[in-house]
C-alpha positions as CSV (number, residue, x, y, z in Angstrom):
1,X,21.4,-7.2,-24.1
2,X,19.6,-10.2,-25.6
3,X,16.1,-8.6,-24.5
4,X,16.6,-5.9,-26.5
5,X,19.1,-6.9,-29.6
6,X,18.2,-10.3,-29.7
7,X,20.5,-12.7,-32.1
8,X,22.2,-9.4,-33.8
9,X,25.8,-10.0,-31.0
10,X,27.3,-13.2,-29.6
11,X,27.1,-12.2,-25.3
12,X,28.7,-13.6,-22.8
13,X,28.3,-12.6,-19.3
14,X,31.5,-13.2,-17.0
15,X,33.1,-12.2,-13.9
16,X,35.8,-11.4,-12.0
17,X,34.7,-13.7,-9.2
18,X,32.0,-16.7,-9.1
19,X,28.8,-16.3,-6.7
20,X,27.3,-19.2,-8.8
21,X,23.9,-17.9,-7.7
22,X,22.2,-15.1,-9.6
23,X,21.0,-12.4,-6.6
24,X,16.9,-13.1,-6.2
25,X,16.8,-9.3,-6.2
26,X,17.8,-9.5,-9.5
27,X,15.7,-11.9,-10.7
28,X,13.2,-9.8,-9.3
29,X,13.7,-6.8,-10.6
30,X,14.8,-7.7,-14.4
31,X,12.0,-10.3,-14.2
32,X,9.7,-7.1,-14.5
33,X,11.5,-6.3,-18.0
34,X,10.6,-9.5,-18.9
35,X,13.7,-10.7,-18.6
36,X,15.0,-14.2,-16.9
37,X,17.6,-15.1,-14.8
38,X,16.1,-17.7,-13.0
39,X,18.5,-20.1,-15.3
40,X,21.4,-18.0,-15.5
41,X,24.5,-18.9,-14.0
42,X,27.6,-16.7,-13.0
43,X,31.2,-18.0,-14.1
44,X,34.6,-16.1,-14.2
45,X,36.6,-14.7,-16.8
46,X,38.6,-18.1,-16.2
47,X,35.5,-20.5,-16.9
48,X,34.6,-19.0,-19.7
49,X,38.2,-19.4,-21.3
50,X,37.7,-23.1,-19.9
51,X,34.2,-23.9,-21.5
52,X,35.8,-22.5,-24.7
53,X,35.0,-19.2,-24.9
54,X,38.0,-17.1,-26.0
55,X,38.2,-13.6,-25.2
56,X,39.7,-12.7,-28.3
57,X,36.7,-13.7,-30.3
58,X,35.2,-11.0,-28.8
59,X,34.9,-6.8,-30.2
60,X,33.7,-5.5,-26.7
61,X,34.1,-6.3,-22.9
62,X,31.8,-3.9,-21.1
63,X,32.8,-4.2,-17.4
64,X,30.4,-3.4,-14.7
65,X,32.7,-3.5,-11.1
66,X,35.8,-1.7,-10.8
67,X,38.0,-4.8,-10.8
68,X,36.6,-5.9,-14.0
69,X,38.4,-3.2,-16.5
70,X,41.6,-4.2,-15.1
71,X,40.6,-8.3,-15.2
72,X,39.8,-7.8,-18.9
73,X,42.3,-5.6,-20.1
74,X,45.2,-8.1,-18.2
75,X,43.2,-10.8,-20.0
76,X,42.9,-9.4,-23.4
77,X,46.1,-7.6,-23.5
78,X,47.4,-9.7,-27.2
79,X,44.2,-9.1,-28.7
80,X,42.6,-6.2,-30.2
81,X,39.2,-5.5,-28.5
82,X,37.5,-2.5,-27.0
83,X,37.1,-2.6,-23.2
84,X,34.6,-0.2,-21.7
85,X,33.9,0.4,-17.9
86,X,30.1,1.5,-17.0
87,X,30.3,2.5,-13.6
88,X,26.7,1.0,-12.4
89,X,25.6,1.2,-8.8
90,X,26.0,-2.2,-6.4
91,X,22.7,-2.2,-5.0
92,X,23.6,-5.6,-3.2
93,X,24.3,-3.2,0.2
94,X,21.6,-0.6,0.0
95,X,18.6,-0.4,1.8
96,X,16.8,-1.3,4.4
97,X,13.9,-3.6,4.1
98,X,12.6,-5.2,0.7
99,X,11.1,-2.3,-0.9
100,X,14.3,-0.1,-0.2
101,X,16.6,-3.0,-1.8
102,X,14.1,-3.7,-4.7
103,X,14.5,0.3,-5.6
104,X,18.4,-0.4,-5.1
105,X,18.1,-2.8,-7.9
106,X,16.1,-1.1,-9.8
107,X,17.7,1.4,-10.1
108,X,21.0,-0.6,-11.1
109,X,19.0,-1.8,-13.9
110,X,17.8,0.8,-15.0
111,X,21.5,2.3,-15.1
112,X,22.2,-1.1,-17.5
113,X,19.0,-0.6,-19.8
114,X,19.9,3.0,-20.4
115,X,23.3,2.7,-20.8
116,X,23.1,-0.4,-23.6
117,X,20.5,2.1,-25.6
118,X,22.9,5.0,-25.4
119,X,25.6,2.6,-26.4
120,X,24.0,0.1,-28.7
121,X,20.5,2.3,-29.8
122,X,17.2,1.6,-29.9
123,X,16.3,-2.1,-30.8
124,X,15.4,-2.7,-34.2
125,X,11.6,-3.2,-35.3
126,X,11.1,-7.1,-35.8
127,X,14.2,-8.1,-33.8
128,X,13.2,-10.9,-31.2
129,X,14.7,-8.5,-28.4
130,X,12.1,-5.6,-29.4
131,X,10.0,-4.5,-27.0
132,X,12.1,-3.3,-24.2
């Protein structure tokens, strides 16, 4: 989202669970979009509350897993927000081999990246996120 948009939305990324490392897969594959997650670190809906970060303060929850929609909306439920469930494939099973699991991800991202310029439209000329 920040890639493409840059400073135009306050994001947060958070989860239903914590696997407090981001998958090197990942970082392989969204590092070719020029994007970096080397730094990035996972937290829960939970955390994020904790490290002040109320969900209220927020228009949109765009949930990824099926657990997430149900997280958010039990989370959210006194405050008026859109929540949104993209059903993206987890590539974190698929594929034998590193080229087969790098096409997994790949095509997870892609999924992401398609749906946010459906959703949000193309990034504006001059933003810092231009250049997709």
């Amino acid at each position: 989202m920040k890639k493409f948009y840059g400073h135009r939305a306050y994001v947060q990324s958070a989860g239903v669970k914590n696997d407090y490392e981001i998958d090197g897969f990942a970082v392989a594959v969204c590092r070719e979009l020029g994007v970096e997650l080397e730094r990035h670190r996972g937290r829960t809906f939970a955390e994020m509350q904790a490290w002040g970060d109320d969900p209220g303060q927020f228009d949109l929850i765009v949930a990824l897993t099926p657990a997430s929609p149900r997280m958010a909306l039990e989370l959210t439920r006194h405050y008026h927000l859109d929540v949104e469930y993209w059903p993206i494939l987890d590539p974190s099973g698929i594929g034998e081999g590193r080229e087969a699991r790098l096409a997994a991800y790949r095509q997870a991202r892609d999924q992401i990246r398609d749906r946010l310029l459906t959703r949000f439209g193309p990034p504006a000329a001059g933003e810092e996120g231009e250049d997709p």
